[in-house]
N, C-alpha and C positions, 0 to 999 in steps of 0.2 A: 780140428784139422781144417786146412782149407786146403783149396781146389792147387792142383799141381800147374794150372795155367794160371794162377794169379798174379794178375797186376800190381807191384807196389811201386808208389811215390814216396822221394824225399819229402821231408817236413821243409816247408816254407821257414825254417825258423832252424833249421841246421844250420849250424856253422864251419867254417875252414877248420876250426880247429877239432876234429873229431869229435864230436856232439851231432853226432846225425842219428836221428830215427829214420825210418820206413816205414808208411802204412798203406794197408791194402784194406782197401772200403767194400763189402758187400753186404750180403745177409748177415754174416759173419764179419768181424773185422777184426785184420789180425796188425797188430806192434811187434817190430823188430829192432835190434841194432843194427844199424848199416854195415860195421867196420865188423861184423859177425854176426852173416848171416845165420850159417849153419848155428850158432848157438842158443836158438831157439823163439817162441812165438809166442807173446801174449793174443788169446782172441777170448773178445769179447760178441756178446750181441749186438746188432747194428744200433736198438733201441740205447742200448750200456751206452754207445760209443756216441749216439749222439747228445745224450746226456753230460756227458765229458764232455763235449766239444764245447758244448752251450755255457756250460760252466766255467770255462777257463775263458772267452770270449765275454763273460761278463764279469771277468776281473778276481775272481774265486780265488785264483791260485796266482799271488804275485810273489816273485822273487824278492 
């Protein structure tokens, strides 16, 4: 669960066309669907999350 005052940011990388995530960075960090919020929260460890990040930033996961 995260903190009921949490901050989330759209993905740099959301598009017009309804493909938006939101995430919220801390200790914890949680992924959402923008277009539904209330439908729920992936959260990861801050370590998981930078993990991911690093991964995809060095080409891991290409479309």
């Amino acid at each position: 669960m995260l903190p009921a005052q949490t901050r989330w940011r759209k993905s740099s990388y959301s598009n017009g066309g309804g493909n938006c995530v939101e995430v919220a960075v801390g200790v914890r960090t949680g992924v959402r669907d923008a277009k539904d919020r209330a439908g729920g929260v992936l959260v990861v460890s801050a370590s998981r999350w930078g993990s991911f990040v690093k991964s995809v930033k060095s080409g891991r996961y290409v479309r």
